[in-house]
C-alpha positions as CSV (number, residue, x, y, z in Angstrom):
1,X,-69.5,329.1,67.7
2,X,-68.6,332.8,69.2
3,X,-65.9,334.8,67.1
4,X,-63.1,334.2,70.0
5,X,-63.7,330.1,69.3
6,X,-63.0,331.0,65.6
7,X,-60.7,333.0,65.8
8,X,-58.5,331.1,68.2
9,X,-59.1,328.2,65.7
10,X,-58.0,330.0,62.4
11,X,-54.9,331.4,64.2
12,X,-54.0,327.7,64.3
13,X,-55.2,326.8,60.6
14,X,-53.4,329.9,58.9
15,X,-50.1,329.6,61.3
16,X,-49.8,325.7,59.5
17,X,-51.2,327.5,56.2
18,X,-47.6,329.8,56.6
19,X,-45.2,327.4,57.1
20,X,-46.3,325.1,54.3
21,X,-46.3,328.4,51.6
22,X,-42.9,329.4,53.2
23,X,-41.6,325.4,52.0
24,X,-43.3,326.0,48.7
25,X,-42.0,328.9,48.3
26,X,-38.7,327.3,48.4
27,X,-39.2,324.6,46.1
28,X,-40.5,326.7,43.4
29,X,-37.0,328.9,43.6
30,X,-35.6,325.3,43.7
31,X,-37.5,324.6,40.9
32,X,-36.5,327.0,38.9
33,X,-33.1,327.0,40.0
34,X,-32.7,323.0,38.4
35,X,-35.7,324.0,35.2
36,X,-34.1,327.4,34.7
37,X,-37.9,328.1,34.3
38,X,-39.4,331.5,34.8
39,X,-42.8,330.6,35.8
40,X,-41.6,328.7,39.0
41,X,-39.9,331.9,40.0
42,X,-42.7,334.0,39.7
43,X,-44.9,330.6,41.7
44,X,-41.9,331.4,44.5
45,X,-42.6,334.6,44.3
46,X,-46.0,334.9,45.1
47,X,-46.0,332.6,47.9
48,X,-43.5,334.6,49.4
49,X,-46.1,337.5,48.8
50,X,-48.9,334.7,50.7
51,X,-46.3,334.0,53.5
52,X,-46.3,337.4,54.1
53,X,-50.0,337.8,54.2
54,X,-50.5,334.8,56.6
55,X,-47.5,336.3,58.8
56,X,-49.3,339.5,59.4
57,X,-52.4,338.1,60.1
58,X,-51.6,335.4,62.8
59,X,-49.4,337.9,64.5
60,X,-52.0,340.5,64.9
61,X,-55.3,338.0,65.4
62,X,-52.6,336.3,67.7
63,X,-52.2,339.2,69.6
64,X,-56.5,340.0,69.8
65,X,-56.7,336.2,71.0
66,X,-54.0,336.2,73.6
67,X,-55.3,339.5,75.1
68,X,-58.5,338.4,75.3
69,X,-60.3,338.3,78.6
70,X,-60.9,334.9,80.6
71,X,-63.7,332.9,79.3
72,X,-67.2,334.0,80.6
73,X,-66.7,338.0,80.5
74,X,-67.8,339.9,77.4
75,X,-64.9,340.0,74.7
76,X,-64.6,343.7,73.7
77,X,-63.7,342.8,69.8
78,X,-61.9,345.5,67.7
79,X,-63.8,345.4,65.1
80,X,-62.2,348.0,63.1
81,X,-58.7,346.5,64.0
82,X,-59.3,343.3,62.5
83,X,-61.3,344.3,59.2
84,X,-58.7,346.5,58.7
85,X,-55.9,343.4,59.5
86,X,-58.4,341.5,57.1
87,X,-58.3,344.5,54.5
88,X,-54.3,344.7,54.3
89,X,-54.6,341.0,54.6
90,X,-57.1,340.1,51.4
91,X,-54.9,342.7,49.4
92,X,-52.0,341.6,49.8
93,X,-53.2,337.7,48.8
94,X,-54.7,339.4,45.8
95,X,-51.1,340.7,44.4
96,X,-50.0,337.3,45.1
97,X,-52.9,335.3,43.2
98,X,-51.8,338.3,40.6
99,X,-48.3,337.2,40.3
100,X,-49.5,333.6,40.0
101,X,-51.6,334.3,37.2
102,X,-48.7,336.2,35.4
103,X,-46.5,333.2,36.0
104,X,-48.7,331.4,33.9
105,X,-49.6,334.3,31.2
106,X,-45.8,335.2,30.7
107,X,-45.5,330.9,30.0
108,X,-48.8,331.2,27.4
109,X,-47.1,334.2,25.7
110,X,-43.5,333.1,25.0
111,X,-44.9,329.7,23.6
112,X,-47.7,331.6,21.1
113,X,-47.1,332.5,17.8
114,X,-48.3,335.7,18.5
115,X,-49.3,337.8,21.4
116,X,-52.5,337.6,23.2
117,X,-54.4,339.4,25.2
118,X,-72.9,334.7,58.1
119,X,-73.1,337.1,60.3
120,X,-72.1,341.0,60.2
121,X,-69.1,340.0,62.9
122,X,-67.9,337.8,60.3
123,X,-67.2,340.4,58.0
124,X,-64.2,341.7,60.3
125,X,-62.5,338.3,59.5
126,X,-63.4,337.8,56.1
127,X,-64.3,339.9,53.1
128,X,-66.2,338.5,50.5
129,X,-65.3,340.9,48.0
130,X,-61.5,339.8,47.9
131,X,-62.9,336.1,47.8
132,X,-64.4,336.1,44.9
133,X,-62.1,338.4,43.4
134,X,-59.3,335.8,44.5
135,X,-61.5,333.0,43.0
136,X,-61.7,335.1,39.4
137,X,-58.0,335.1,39.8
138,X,-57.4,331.4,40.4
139,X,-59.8,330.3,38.0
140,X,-57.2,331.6,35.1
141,X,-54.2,329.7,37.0
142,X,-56.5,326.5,37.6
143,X,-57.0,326.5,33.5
144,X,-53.3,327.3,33.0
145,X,-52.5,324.8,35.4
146,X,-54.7,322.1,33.7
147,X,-53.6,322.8,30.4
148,X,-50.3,322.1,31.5
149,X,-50.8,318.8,32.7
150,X,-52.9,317.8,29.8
151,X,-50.1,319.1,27.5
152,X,-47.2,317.1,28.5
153,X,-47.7,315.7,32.0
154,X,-44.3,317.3,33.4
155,X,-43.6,316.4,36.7
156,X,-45.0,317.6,39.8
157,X,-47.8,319.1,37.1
158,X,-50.6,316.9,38.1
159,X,-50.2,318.1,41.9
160,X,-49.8,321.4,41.3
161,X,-53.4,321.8,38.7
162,X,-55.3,319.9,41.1
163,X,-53.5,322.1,44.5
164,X,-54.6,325.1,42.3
165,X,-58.3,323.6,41.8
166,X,-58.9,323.0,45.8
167,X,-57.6,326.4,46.9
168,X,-60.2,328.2,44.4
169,X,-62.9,325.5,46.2
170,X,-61.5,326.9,49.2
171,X,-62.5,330.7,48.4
172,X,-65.7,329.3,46.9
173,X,-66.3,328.2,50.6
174,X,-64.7,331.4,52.3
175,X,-67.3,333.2,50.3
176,X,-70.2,331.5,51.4
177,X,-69.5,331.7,54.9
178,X,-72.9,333.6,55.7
179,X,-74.6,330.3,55.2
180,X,-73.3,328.9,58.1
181,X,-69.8,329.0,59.9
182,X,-68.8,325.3,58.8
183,X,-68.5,326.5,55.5
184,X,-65.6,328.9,57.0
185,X,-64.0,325.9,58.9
186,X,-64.4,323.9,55.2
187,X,-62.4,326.7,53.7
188,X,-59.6,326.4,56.0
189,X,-59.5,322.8,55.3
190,X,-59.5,323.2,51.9
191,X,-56.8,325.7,52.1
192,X,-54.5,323.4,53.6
193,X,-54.7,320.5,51.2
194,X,-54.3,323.1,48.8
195,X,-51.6,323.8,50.0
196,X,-50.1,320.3,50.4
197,X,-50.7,319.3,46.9
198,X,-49.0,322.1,45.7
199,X,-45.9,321.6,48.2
200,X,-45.9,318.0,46.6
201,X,-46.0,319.1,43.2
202,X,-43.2,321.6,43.7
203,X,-41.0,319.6,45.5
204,X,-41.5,316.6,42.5
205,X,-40.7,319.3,40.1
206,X,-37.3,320.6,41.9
207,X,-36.5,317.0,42.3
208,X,-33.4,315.8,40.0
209,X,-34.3,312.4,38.3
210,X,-31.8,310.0,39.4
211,X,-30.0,308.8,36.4
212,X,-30.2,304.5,36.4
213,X,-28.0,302.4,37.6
214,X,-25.4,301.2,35.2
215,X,-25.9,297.2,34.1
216,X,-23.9,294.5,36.5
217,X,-21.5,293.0,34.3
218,X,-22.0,289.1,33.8
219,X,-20.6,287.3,36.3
């Protein structure tokens, strides 16, 4: 597969990657709008931070892929325009991964006792120094994430831990992309379940538990 088939591809994959962060953005405010819960704020937060991310990128690899000549002439790729776009890009998914792993460490702290510390055209779509770095990140959220499940099973909490555990799988397979471009595909995949599972858990979480219905009187 040629750079112009992937790229035209992952414009798709990250454009539905963008609107499901934008909705779980939302339900982690509305989260922590009904749990008055700091940690769902700061979960808001940095998909908002992702959103953004995502935006930038489609619009500008967009652009490359719309401008591109008709298939069968040579594609003059910027390269430097879009592993800079992929630069600004990997950055700004980093703060967000950042801010999720604070809204887990802020949670940690206030309940402890005490305080505790494939090929080289790939590289202008990917950078494999941010993926792993990204991965580092999630791993501390996936374990935070976990441990809140196992703790007390709070709702939406199973969703979230295992949404959390695919998107780390899915930098895991971003990172190997030298090894063959499926892996790159796989990533995108993985992204977007990810993704789902944690727009499930988020929404379950925001949800307010219908009281039961009072008892019918005997008749």
């Amino acid at each position: 597969m040629g750079l112009l088939p992937l790229l035209r591809v992952e414009v798709v994959f990250e454009a539905i990657s963008l609107v499901l962060g934008l909705v779980i953005a939302v339900q982690s405010l509305r989260a922590h709008r009904v749990l008055a819960s700091g940690s769902f704020l700061l979960l808001g937060v940095g998909f908002v931070l992702m959103s953004a991310a995502m935006l930038f990128r489609v619009s500008v690899v967009g652009l490359v892929v719309a401008a591109a000549p008709p298939m069968g002439r040579p594609l003059p790729y910027p390269v430097l325009g879009l592993f800079t776009v992929e630069v600004i890009y990997s950055v700004i998914r980093v703060v967000a991964y950042t801010v999720f792993v604070a809204a887990y460490a802020v949670s940690r702290l206030r309940a402890a006792p005490t305080a505790q510390l494939v090929f080289p055209l790939l590289l202008t779509i990917y950078n494999p120094l941010f993926e792993i770095v990204s991965a580092a990140l999630l791993l501390y959220v996936v374990v935070e994430t976990a441990y809140n499940w196992l703790g007390g099973r709070p709702r939406g909490s199973g969703e979230i831990f295992a949404g959390f555990l695919t998107l780390l799988v899915s930098h895991i397979l971003f990172f190997i992309t030298p090894l063959g471009p499926l892996f790159y595909m796989l990533g995108h995949v993985a992204q977007l379940v990810a993704l789902t599972m944690i727009l499930l858990g988020t929404h379950e979480a925001g949800s307010v538990p219908k009281a039961p219905a009072p008892p019918q009187p005997p008749t």
